[in-house]
N, C-alpha and C positions, 0 to 999 in steps of 0.2 A: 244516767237517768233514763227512766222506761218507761212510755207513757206523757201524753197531756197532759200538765198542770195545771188541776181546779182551783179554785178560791171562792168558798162559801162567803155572802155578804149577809152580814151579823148586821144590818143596819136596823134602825129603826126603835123606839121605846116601847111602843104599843101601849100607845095612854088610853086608845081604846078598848085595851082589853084589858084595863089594871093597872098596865106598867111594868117594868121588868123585862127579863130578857126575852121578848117572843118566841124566835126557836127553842125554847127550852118548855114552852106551854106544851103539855100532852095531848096526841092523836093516838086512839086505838093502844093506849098504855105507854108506851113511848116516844118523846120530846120531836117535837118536827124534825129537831136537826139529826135526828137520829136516823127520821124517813131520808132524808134529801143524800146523806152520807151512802145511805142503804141502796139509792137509785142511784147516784154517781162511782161510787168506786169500784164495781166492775170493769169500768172501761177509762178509768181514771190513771193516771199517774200520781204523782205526789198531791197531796192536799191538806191547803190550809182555812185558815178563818180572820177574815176581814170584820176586825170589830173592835172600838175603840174601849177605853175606862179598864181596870183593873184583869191582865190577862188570868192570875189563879183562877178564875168563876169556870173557865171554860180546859183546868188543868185535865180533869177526866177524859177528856176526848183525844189525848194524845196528838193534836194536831197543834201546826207552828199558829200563835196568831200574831194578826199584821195590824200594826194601829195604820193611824191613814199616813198616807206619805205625803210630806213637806211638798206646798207647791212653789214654784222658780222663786228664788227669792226671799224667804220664807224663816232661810238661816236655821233649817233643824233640820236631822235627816226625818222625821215623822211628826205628828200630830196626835193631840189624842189618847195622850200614855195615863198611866195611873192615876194623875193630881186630877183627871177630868172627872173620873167616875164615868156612870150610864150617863149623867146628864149636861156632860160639856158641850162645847162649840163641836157641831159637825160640818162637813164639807161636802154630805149625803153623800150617794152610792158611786162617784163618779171618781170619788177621792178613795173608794173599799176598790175601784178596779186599777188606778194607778199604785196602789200596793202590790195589787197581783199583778201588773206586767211586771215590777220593780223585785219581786222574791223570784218569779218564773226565772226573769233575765239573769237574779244570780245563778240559778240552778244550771242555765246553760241553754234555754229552753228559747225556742222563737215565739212561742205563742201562750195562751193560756185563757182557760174559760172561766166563766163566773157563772154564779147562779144563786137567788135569795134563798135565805132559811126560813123561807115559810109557805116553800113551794113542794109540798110532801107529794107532788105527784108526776114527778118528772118523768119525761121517757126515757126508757133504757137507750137509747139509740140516740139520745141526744145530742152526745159530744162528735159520733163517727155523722149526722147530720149537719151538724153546724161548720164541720171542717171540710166536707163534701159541698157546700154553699160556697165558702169562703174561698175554694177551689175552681169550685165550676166559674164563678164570677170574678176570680182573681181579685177578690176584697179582701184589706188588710181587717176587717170587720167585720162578722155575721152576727145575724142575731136571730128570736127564735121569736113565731108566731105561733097564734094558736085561735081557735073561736071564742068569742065574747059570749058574754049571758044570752045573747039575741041572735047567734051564730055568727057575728062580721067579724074578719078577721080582726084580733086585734096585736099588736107588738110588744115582746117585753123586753125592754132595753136593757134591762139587768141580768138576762140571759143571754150569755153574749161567749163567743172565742173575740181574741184581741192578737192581733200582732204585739207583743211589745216592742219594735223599733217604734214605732207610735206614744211611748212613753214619757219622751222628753216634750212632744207636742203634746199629751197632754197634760206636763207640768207644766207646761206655760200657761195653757188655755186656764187651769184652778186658780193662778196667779192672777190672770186678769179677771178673772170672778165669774166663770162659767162652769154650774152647776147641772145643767139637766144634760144624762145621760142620752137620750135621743137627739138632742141637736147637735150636738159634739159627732155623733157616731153619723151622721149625714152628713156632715159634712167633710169628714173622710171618703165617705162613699162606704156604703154596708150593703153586702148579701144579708138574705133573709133565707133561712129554714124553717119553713111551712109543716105546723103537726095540727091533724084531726085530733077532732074529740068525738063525742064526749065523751066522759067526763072532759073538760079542759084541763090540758095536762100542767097546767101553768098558772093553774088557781091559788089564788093565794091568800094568806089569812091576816084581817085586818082588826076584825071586831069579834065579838063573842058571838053574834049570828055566822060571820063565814067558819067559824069555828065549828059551829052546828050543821054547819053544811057538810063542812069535811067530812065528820063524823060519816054522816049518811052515806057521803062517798067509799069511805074508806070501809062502811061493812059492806058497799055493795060488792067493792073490788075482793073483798074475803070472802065472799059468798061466790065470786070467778063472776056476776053477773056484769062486770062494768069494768073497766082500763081504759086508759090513754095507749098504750103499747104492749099490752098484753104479758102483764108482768108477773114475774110467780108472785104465789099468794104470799112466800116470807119474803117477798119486798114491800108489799104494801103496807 
């Protein structure tokens, strides 16, 4: 194996925007997850997709996908297989990254990143950033910051490297009924990799207004007037 192991997080219905699979709504002609694929796999290694209900939807993309993995106890090796559909029991985004330590770990891999599919504007330097954090600070965890609407730094816990020897702690932690990815990752203890904007490189599309926003974004970035990291124009 060559390369970091990603795992895109397929979470989320987007009742706000319809319904349906989010990353698959189009920016600039092609489906988010087409941007987030397009900014990770230069510096990527193997990559898959963290997303529960019927895998055929996502058979085009050529990628493994990971329904959520059983937490301690659980009596299944995963969760979230075909009988769910889009609209079963989820475990949200905490149970999309105990998949990715648990595929990375068969791979052979110590670590492995995550990042949501609806963040079409990631930095190219993201993953050699996050593992340079989780380095300098000797955390089994980093995660990745960025400016808010109002410029304050804000956190996105779903953009993250993970050790996964950390994986068994947190199939217990699912077990006992701990779902929010930021208090889980503090309590490990997490580095943070700090990225300017604007644009915010870590914006993410929730409703049919952020939608509209992208948009805007995404011809400034075609027009070279505007980046998170200074990306060629056939990444944006």
């Amino acid at each position: 194996m060559s390369g970091l192991p990603v795992v895109i997080l397929a979470g989320g219905e987007a009742r706000r925007m319809g319904g349906g699979d989010k990353g698959l709504a189009p920016l600039g002609g092609r489906p988010l997850l087409a941007h987030v694929i397009a900014r990770l796999r230069p510096a990527a290694g193997p990559m898959a997709l963290s997303a529960n209900g019927d895998p055929a939807r996502f058979a085009a993309w050529g990628l493994p996908v990971l329904a959520d993995a059983a937490p301690a106890g659980a009596g299944g090796a995963a969760l979230g297989g075909a009988a769910e559909g889009r609209g079963g029991a989820r475990q949200g985004p905490l149970a999309g990254v105990l998949s990715a330590m648990d595929w990375a770990a068969g791979l052979g891999a110590e670590q492995v990143a995550t990042a949501p599919w609806d963040t079409p504007f990631l930095p190219r330097d993201l993953l050699a950033r996050l593992a340079e954090a989780a380095r300098a600070e000797g955390a089994p965890i980093a995660l990745a910051s960025g400016p808010d609407a109002e410029g304050r730094e804000a956190l996105h816990p779903a953009v993250g490297l993970w050790s996964c020897a950390l994986r068994e702690e947190l199939r217990a932690a699912l077990a006992a009924g701990t779902r929010r990815v930021r208090g889980w990752a503090a309590a490990q203890g997490h580095a943070t990799a700090r990225f300017a904007g604007p644009p915010d490189p870590f914006f993410n599309i929730n409703t049919p207004a952020d939608m509209a926003q992208a948009e805007r974004i995404w011809r400034a970035m075609a027009r070279g007037s505007a980046s998170p990291s200074a990306p060629g124009k056939d990444e944006a």
